[in-house]
C-alpha positions as CSV (number, residue, x, y, z in Angstrom):
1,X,4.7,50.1,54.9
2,X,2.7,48.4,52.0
3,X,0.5,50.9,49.4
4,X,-2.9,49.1,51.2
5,X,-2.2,50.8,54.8
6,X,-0.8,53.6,52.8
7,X,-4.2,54.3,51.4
8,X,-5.9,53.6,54.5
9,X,-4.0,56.3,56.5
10,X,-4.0,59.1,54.1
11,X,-7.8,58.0,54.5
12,X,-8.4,58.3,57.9
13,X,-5.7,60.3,59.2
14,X,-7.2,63.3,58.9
15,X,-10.7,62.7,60.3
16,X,-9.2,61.5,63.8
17,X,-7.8,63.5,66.8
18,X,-4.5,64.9,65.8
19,X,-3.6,64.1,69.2
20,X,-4.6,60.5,69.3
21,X,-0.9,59.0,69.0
22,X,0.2,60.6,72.0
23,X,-2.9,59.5,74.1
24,X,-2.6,56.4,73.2
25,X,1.1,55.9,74.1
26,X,0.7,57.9,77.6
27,X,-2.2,55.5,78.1
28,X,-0.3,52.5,77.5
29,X,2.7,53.4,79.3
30,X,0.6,54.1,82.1
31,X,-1.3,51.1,82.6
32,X,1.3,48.3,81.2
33,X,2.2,47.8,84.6
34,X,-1.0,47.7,86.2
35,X,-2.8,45.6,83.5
36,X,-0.4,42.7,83.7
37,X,-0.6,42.5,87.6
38,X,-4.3,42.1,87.1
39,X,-3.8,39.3,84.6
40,X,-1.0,37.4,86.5
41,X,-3.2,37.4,89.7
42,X,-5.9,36.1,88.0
43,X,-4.2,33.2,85.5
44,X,-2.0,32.5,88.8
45,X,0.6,32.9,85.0
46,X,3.8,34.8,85.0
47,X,5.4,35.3,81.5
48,X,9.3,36.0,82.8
49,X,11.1,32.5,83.7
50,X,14.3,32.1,86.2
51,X,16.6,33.5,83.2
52,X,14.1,36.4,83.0
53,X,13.2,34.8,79.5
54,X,9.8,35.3,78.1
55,X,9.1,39.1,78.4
56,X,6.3,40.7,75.4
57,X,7.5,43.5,74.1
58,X,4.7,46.5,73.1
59,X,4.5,49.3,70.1
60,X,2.0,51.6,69.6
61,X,1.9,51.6,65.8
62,X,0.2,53.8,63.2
63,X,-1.6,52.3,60.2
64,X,-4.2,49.2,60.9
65,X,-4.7,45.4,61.4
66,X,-4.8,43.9,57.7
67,X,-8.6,43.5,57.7
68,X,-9.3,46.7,58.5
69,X,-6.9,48.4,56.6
70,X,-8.7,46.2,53.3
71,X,-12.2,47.1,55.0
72,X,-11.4,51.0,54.4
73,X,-9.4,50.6,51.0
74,X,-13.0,48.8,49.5
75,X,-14.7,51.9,51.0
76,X,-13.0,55.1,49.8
77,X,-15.0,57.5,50.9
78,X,-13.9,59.7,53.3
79,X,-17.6,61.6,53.5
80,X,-18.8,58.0,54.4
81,X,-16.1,57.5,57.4
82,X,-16.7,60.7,58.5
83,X,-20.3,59.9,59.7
84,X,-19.1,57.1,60.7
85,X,-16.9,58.3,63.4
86,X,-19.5,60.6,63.9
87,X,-22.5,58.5,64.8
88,X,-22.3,59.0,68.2
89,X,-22.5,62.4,68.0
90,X,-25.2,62.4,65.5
91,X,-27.2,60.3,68.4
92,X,-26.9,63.5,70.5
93,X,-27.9,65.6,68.6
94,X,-31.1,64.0,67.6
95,X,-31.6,63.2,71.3
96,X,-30.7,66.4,72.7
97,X,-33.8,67.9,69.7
98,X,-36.3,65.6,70.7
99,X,-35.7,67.1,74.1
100,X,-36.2,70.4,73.4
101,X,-39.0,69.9,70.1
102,X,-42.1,68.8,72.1
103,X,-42.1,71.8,74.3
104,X,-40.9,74.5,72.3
105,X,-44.2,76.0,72.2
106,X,-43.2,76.9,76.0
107,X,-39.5,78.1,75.3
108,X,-41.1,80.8,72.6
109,X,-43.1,82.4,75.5
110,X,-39.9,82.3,78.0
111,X,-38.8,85.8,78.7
112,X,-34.5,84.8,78.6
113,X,-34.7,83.1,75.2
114,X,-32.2,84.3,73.4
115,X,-33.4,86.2,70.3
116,X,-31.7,84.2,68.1
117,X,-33.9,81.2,68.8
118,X,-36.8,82.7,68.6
119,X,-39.1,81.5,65.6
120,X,-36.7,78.6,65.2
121,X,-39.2,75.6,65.4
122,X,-38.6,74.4,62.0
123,X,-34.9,75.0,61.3
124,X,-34.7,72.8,64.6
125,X,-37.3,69.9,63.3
126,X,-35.3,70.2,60.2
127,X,-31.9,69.8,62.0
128,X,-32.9,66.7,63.9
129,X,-34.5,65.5,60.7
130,X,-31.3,65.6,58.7
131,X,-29.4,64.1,61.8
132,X,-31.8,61.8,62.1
133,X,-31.2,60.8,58.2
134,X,-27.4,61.0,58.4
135,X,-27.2,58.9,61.2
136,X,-30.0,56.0,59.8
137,X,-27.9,55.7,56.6
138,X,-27.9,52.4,55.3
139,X,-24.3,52.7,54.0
140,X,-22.8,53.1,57.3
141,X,-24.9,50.3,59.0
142,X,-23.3,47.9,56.2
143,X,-19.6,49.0,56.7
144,X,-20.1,48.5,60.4
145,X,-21.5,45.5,60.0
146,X,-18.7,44.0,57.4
147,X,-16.4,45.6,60.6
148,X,-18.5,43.1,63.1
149,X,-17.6,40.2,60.5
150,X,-13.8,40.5,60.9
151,X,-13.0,37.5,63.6
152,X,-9.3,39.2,64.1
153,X,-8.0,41.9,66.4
154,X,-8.9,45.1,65.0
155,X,-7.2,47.1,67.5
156,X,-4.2,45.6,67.6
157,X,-2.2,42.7,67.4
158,X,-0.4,39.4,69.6
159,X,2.6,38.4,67.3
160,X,4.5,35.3,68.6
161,X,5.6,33.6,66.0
162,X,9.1,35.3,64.7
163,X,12.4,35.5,65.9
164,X,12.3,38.2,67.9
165,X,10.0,36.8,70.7
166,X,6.6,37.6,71.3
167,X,5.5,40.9,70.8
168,X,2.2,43.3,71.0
169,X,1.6,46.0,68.2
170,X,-1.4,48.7,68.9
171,X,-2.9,50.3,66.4
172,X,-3.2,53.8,67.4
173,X,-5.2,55.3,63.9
174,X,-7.6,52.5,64.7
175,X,-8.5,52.9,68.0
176,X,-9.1,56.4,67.3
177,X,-11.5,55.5,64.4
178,X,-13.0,52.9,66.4
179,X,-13.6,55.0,69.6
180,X,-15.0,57.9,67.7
181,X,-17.4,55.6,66.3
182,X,-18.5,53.8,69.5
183,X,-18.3,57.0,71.6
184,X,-15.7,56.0,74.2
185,X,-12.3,58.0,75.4
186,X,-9.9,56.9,73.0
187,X,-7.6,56.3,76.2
188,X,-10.2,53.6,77.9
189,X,-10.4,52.1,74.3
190,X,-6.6,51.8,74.7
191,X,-6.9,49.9,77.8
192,X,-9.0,47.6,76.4
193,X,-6.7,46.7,73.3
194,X,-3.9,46.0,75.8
195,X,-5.7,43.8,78.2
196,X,-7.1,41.9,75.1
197,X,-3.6,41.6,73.4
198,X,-2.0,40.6,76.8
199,X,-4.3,37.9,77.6
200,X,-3.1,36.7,74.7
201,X,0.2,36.4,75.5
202,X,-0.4,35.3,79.2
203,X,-2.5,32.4,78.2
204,X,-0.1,31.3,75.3
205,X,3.2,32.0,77.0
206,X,2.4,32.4,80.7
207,X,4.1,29.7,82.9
208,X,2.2,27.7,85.6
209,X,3.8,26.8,88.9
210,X,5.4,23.8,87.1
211,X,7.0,26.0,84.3
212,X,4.9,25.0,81.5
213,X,3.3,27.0,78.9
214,X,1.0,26.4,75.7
215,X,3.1,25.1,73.5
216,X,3.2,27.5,70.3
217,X,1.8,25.0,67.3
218,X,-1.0,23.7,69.9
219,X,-1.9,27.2,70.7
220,X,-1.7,29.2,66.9
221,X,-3.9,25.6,65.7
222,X,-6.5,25.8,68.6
223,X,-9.8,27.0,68.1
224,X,-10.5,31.2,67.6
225,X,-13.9,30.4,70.2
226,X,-11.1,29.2,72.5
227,X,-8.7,31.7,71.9
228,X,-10.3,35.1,71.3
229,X,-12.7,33.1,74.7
230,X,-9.8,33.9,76.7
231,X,-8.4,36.9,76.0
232,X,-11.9,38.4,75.8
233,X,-12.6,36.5,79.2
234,X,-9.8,38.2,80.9
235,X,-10.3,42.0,79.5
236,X,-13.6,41.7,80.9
237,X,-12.1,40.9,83.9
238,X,-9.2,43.5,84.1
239,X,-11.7,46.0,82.6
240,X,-13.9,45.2,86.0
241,X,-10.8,45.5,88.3
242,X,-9.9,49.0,86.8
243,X,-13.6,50.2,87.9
244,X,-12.6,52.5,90.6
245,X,-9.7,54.0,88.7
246,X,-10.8,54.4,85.1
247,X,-14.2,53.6,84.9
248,X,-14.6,54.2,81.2
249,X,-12.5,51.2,80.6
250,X,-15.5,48.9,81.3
251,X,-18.2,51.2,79.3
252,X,-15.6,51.1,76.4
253,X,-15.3,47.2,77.1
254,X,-19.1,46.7,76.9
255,X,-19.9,49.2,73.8
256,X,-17.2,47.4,71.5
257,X,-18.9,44.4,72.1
258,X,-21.4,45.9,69.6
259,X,-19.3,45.6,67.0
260,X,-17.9,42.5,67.5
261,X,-19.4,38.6,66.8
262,X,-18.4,35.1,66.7
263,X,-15.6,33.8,68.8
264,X,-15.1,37.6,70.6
265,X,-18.6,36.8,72.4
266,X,-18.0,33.3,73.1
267,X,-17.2,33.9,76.3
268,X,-20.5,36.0,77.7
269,X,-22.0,32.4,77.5
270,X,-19.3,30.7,79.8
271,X,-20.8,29.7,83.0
272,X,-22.7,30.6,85.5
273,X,-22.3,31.8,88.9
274,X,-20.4,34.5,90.8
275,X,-17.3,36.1,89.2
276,X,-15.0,34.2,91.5
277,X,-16.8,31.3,90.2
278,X,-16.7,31.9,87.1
279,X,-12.7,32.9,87.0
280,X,-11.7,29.9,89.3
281,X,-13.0,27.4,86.5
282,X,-12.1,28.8,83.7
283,X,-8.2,29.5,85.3
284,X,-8.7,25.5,85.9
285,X,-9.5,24.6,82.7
286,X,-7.1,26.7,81.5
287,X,-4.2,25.2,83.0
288,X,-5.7,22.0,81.7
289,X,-6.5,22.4,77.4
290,X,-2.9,24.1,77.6
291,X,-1.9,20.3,78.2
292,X,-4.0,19.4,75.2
293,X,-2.0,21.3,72.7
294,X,-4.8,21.9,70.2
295,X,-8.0,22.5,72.1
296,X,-11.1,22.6,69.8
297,X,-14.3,24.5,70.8
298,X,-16.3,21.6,71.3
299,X,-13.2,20.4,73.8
300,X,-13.7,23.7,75.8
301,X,-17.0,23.6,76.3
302,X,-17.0,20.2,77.7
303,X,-13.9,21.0,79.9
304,X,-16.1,24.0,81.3
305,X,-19.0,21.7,82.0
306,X,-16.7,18.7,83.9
307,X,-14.5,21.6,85.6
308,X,-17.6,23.5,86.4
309,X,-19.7,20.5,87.9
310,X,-16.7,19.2,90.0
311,X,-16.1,22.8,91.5
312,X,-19.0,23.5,93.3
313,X,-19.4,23.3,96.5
314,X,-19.7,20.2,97.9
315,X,-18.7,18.1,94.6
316,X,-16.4,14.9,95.0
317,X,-12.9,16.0,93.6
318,X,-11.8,12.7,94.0
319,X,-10.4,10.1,91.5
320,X,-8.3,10.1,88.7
321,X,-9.5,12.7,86.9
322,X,-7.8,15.0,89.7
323,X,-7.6,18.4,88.4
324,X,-3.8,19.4,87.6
């Protein structure tokens, strides 16, 4: 491990869960299984060929994805990352005071106030005050927007390129750090890491009823819109599917879209239509850029548009441009 992540965890290490390994392994083991099946069904992909060739292996890993881990080294300040991770629960408290401030007046003549509250008006306005203050900082609002800049995983990575196959690496310390600050379960953060890494791998390495995958130098040169498109695409969609079972998958989903920008919203803009419509064209135009090798953004879009139009209901699908 190089000096940079060194610094980072010594950093942050000791501000997250100390539990936060653990619940992030359990969490993976437990819905590896489930989270592929959702992704297969809906890419109509499988990543295992007859000789069984083509697995992704996963590790949950300490330490942090290279941005981030530079990120925290160019802010040392572990007062400043506290309140960071603690934002959310700076929001409640404010909130839960400007509850209670307005009609105070009325609690001070309530017979079961506790006597230790009594007379408390202005350590309370002077509680949410300071919250208030802590949590308007603009320190924090500039490292969290230098986090929104990064347009790389920051929860964890799709390595594919190396001799040892494909693999996934979670980065446990920074979904903790990432969930305290957005005020999600660190275990539906999890979920949402691993959908996201993947759909990665399933749209690079997943094979189509023919066979055929993305080959690797057309899909590491495509375009990050394209890309980061899919594999955001498809948590959204496994982070639906999981509603009824972990429901906090989807609010974790949705709230790290906050900090995110660039190609990692790309794909709220894809289509229109009903969410079969939606994931039937873009599985079709899927199966199509692969094809292409290196698909540009510009090449997507207009694929979406053609694939879109000759979808609907009704529409001609005849001709030479068949769909493959």
């Amino acid at each position: 491990m190089d000096a940079l992540q060194q610094r980072a965890i010594k950093l942050i290490e000791p501000l997250i869960p100390a539990d936060a390994q653990d619940r992030v392994e359990r969490t993976i083991k437990q819905f590896n299984h489930i989270v592929r099946e959702h992704i297969r069904t809906e890419t109509g992909l499988r990543l295992a060929d007859a000789q069984g060739t083509g697995t992704i292996s996963i590790r949950v890993v300490p330490g942090f994805p290279a941005k981030v881990a530079e990120l925290i080294d160019r802010h040392q300040d572990r007062v400043l990352w506290r309140l960071i991770i603690g934002q959310p629960k700076l929001g409640g408290v404010v909130e839960g005071l400007n509850y209670l401030l307005p009609d105070w007046p009325e609690f001070e003549q309530w017979l079961d106030l506790p006597s230790v509250a009594r007379g408390s008006e202005p350590a309370l306005t002077r509680t949410r005050d300071v919250a208030l203050a802590l949590q308007s900082l603009a320190v924090t609002k500039r490292v969290l927007d230098e986090l929104k800049e990064i347009h790389e995983d920051i929860l964890g990575v799709y390595r594919f390129a190396n001799r040892f196959g494909a693999s996934i690496e979670i980065y446990w310390m920074a979904n903790a750090l990432v969930a305290g600050a957005l005020g999600v379960r660190i275990e539906d953060l999890a979920v949402v890491t691993l959908a996201h890494e993947l759909a990665h791998g399933y749209t690079h390495q997943g094979r189509d009823i023919d066979g055929l995958s993305w080959k690797d130098d057309g899909f590491a040169r495509s375009a990050l819109e394209v890309k980061e498109g899919l594999a955001q695409f498809y948590t959204a969609v496994v982070a639906e599917k999981l509603g009824p079972r972990a429901p906090g998958v989807h609010s974790a989903y949705v709230k790290l879209l906050e900090l995110q920008t660039g190609p990692y919203l790309v794909h709220t803009q894809w289509l229109d239509g009903t969410p079969k419509q939606r994931g039937e064209t873009v599985r079709f135009v899927l199966l199509q850029a692969r094809n292409y090798g290196v698909v540009t953004h510009e090449k997507w879009r207009g694929l979406l548009t053609e694939t879109s139009q000759r979808l609907k209901p009704g529409a001609d699908t005849s001709g030479s441009g068949e769909l493959q």
